[in-house]
ZAMARGU-4260 file (C-alpha; in steps of 0.2 Angstrom, whole numbers, plus 5000, padded with zeros to 4 digits):
<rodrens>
0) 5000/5000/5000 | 5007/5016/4994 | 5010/5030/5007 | 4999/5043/5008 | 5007/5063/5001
5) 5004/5078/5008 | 5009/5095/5004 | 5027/5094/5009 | 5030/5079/4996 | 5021/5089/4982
10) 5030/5104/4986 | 5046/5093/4984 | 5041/5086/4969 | 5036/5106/4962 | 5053/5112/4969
15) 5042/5127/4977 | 5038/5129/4995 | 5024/5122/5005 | 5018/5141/5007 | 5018/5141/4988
20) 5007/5124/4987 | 4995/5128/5003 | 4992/5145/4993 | 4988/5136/4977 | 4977/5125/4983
25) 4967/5141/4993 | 4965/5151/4977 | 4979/5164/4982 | 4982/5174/4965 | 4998/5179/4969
30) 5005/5164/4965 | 5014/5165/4948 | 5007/5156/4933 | 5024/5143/4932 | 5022/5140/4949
35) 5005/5137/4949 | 5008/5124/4933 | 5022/5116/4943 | 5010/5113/4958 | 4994/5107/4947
40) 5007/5096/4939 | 5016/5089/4955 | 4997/5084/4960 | 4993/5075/4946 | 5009/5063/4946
45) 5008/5060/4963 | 4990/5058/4965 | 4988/5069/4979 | 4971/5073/4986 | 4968/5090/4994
50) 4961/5089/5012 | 4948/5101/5012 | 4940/5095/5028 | 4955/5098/5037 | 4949/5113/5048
55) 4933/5107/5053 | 4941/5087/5056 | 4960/5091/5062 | 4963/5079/5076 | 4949/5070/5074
60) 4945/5064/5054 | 4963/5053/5052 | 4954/5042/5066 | 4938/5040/5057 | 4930/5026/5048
65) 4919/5030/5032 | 4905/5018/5027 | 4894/5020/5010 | 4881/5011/5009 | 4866/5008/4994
70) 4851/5015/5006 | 4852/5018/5022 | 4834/5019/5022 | 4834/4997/5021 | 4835/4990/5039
75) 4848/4978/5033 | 4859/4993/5031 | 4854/5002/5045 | 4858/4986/5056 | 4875/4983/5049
80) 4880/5004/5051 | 4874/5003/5068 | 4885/4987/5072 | 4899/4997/5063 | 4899/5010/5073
85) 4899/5001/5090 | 4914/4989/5081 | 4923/5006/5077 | 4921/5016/5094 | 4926/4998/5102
90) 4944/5001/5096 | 4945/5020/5097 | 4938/5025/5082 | 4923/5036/5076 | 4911/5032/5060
95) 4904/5043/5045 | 4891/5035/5039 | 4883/5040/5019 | 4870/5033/5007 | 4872/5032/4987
100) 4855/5028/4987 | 4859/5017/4971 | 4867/5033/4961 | 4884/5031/4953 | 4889/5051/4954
105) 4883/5051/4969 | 4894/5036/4978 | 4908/5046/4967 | 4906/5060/4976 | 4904/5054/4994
110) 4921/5043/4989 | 4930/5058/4986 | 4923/5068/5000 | 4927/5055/5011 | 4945/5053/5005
115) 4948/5072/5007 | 4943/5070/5025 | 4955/5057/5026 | 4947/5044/5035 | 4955/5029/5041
120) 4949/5016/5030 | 4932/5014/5022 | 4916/5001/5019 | 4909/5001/5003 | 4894/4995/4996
125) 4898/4998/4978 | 4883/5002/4967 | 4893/4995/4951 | 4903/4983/4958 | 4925/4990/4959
130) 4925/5004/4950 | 4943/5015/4944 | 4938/5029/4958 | 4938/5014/4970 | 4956/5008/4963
135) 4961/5024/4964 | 4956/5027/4983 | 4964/5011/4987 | 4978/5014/4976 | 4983/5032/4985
140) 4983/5022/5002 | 4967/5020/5010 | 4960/5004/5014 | 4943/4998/5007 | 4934/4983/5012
145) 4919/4980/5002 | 4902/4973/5009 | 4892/4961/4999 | 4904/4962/4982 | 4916/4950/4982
150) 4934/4957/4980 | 4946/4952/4965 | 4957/4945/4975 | 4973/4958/4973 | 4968/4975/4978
155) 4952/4973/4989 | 4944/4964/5002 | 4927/4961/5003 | 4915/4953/5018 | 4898/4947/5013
160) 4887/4931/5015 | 4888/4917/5002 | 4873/4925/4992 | 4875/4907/4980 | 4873/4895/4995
165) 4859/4908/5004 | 4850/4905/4989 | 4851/4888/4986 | 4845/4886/5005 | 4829/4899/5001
170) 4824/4888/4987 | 4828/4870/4994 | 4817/4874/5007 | 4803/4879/4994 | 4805/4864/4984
175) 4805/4852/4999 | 4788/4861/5007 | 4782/4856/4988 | 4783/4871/4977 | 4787/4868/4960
180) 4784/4885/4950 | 4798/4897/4958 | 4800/4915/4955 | 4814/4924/4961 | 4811/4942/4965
185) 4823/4957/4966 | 4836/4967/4958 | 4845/4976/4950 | 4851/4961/4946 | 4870/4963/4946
190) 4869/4966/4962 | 4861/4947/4967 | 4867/4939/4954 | 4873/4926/4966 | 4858/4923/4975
195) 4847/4919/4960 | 4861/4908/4954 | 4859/4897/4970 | 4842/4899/4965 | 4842/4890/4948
200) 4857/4878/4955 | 4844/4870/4969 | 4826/4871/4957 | 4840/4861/4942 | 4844/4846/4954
205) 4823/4842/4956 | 4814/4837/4943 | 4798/4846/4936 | 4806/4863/4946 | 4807/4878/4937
210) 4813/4899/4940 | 4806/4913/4930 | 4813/4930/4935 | 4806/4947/4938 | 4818/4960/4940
215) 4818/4974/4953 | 4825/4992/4951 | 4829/4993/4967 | 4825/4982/4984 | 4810/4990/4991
220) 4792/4986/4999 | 4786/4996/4983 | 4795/4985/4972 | 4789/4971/4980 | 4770/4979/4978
225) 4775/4980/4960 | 4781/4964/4958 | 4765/4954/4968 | 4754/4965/4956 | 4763/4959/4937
230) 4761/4941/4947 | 4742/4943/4949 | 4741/4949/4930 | 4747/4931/4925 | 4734/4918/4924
235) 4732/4907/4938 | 4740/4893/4929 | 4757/4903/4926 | 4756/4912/4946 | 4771/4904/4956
240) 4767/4892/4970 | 4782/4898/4979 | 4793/4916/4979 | 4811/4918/4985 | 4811/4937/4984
245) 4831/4944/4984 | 4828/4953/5001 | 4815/4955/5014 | 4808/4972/5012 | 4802/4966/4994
250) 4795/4951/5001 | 4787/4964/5013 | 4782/4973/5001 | 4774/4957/4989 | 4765/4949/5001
255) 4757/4965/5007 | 4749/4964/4990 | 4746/4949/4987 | 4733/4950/5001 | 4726/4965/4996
260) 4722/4954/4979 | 4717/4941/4990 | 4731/4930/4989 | 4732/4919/5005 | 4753/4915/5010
265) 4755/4902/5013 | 4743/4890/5006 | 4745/4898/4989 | 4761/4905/4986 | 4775/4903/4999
270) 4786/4916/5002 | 4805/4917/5007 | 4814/4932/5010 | 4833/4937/5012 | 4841/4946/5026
275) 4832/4944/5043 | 4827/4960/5046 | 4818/4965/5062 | 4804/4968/5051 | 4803/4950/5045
280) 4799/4940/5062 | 4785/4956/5066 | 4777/4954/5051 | 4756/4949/5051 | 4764/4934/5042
285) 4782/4930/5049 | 4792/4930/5036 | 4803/4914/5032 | 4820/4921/5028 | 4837/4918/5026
290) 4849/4928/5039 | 4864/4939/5038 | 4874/4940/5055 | 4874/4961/5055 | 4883/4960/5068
295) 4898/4949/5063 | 4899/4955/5047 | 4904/4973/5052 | 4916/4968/5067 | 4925/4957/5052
300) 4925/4973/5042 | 4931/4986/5053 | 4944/4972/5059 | 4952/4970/5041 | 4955/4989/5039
305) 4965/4991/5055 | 4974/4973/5050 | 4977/4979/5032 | 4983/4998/5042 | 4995/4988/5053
310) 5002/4979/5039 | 5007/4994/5030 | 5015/5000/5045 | 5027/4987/5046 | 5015/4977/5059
315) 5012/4960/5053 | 5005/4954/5038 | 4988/4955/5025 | 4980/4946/5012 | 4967/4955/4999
320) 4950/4944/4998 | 4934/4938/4999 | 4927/4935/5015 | 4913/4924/5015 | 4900/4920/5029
325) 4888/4905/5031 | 4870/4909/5027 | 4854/4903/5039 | 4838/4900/5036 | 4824/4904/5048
330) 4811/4897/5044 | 4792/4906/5048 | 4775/4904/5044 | 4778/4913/5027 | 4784/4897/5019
335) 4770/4886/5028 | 4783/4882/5042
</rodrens>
């Protein structure tokens, strides 16, 4: 991991004086055009990052944790920040917590204003999986651990659940209650690609099984209300006898619906959801789900930024990778159980 520069390496690098940098990067127009160019130049090549947060964070932002999540608004991600931040403050540090809310320009942004605040490490929940603005971060010395994108195995590492065994548990347990017609629910689909691979890999080892897809713009309850409603415009002989929906909010969301149409869950479609959030086991219909440990899945993260700090101090040793964590099922009345 390459060490981080600051205004005495670019000044070095510009042959001008710190003075002459710190006033470049404030806007001072006394600075002479050739020196000016020497300093935007000396930026570029070293890849250094001005810190514009350093008067409101001095002292406090170089032991801070940023985490960037899809939507905070989803419980799952809520849980996980929360458990973040009691991880964090446990070993002396503080979180900053942001949502991209699915939007590439803004997870851009937030990366950048996170790196100019100079946090410590950072937890990412990429929107399109490891973009160049990610490399780069990591590249000019910060640490980034992804959560549920698995890492390429050199430059990152990543924690999540194994989405491919989660969903063949999902499913398994559909096909054994009897289900035969399943339809896997969520999106986008990039980012579950897994799950409904585990998906297909347990319906292909029964016979007579089958998944259709309907894809999700987003996992939400109103996705979920969307999806029930293009499931109640089939016939009755095409519905799904059973729904493995990508995460619990749109399997919230579906069933919801799917009584409103006067769809009774169990008996005529079973649902299974994805994450086990508190919503899920409150529900009028407990919801049958498979469960991410929250908890354990941010105490890994925040661990493998301070391991991968210490190693770049010349304090022990770290491996870039995926981290991968066993999947439950709980099962509720949702799926008959």
């Amino acid at each position: 991991m390459r060490a981080k520069v600051g205004v005495r390496e670019v000044a070095a690098h510009a042959g001008v004086s710190m003075g002459t940098v710190s006033n470049v990067l404030n806007g001072v127009p006394t600075v002479s055009a050739r020196n000016a160019e020497r300093v935007h130049r000396a930026i570029a090549e070293l890849g250094f990052v001005p810190n514009s947060h350093a008067r409101q964070l001095r002292g406090s932002a170089a032991n801070s944790i940023g985490m960037l999540v899809l939507n905070i608004a989803n419980p799952f991600f809520a849980e996980v920040a929360h458990a973040a931040q009691v991880a964090a403050e446990a070993g002396g540090s503080s979180m900053m917590i942001a949502s991209s809310d699915q939007d590439p320009a803004r997870e851009l942004r937030y990366l950048r204003e996170f790196e100019e605040a100079r946090v410590r490490g950072l937890l990412v929940a990429p929107v399109e999986g490891v973009t160049d603005e990610l490399r780069a971060v990591r590249g000019r010395g910060t640490p980034v651990v992804l959560l549920n994108e698995h890492a390429d195995g050199r430059d990152f590492c990543s924690v999540t659940l194994d989405g491919t065994q989660g969903g063949r548990l999902a499913v398994s347990h559909l096909l054994d209650a009897g289900r035969r017609k399943i339809c896997f629910v969520g999106g986008p689909v990039g980012q579950v690609s897994d799950r409904l691979a585990g998906a297909v890999q347990a319906a292909e080892a029964v016979a007579g099984a089958q998944v259709t897809v309907i894809g999700t713009a987003d996992l939400t309850v109103a996705e979920g209300v969307n999806a029930a409603r293009r499931i109640m415009a089939l016939t009755p002989t095409e519905r799904p006898d059973g729904v493995f929906a990508a995460n619990d909010l749109v399997a919230l969301g579906l069933m919801m619906e799917l009584s409103r149409a006067g769809v009774v869950v169990p008996d005529d479609i079973a649902v299974v959801g994805y994450d086990d959030i508190d919503f899920a086991r409150t529900a009028v219909v407990p919801l049958t789900t498979i469960a991410q440990p929250q908890e354990e899945i941010a105490r890994l993260a925040i661990s493998l930024i301070d391991e991968e700090r210490q190693a770049a101090a010349g304090r022990g040793s770290h491996e870039h990778g995926p981290r991968s964590l066993a999947p439950t099922l709980v099962v509720r009345a949702s799926s008959g159980g």
